[in-house]
C-alpha positions in Angstrom: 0.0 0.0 0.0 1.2 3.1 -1.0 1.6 6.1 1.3 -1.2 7.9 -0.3 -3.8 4.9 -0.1 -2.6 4.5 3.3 -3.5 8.3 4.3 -6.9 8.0 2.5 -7.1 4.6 4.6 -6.1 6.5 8.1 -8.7 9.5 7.2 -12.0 7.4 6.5 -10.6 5.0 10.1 -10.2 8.2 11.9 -6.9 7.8 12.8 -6.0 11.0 10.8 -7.2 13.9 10.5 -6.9 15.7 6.8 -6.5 18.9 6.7 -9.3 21.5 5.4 -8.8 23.4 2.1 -11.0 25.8 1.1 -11.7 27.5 -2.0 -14.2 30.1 -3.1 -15.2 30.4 0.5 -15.9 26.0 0.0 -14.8 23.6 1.8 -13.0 20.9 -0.7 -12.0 17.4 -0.8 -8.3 17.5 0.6 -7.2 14.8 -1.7 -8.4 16.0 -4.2 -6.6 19.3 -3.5 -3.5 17.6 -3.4 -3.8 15.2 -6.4 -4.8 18.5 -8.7 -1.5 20.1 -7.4 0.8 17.1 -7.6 -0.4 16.9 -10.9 0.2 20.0 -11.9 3.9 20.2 -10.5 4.3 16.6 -12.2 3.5 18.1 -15.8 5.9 20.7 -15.7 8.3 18.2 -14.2 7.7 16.1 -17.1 8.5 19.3 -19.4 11.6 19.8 -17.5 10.9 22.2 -15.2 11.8 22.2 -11.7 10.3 23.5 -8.2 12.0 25.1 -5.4 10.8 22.5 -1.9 9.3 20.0 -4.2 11.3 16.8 -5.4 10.4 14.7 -7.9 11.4 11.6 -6.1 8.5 12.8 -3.3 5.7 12.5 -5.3 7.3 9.2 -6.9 7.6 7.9 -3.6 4.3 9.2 -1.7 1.9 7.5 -4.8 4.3 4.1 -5.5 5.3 5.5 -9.1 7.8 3.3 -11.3 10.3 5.2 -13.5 12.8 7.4 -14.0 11.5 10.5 -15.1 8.8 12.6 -14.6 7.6 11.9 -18.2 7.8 8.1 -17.6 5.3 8.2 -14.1 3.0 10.8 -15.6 0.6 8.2 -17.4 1.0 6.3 -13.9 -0.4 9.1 -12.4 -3.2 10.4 -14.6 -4.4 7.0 -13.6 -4.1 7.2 -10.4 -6.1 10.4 -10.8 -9.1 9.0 -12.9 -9.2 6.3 -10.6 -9.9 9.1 -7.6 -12.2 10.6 -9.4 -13.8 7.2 -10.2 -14.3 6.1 -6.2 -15.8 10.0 -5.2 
């Protein structure tokens, strides 16, 4: 289990506590929040670019991606993305 599902697992148990993110004055789905940024920041990694605090081998890490680029996990994570969206 990756250390994604295992937060998602800890939230719904009650043994964690996400975060609230708001939006618009909303209240929105923390994972959700986080998936649409990591995806964002994976991209641009995938284009070559880089960000200040965030590493690559984080994100690779944190959703159990295989490969050695940005470019290579990006299909990897799309699905991990549709997938989300799939189980809401």
């Amino acid at each position: 289990m990756t250390p994604f599902e295992q937060a998602q697992q800890d939230v719904k148990s009650g043994k964690l506590k996400a975060p609230q993110v708001s939006a618009s004055g909303k209240q929105i789905d923390y994972f959700g929040y986080q998936l649409s940024v990591h995806k964002f920041n994976l991209s641009l990694m995938a284009k070559g670019m880089t960000f200040k605090g965030i590493k690559f081998s984080d994100i690779k890490k944190y959703y159990g991606l295989k490969g050695r680029s940005a470019a290579d996990c990006l299909p990897q994570f799309l699905e991990i993305v549709e997938n989300y969206k799939k189980a809401l």
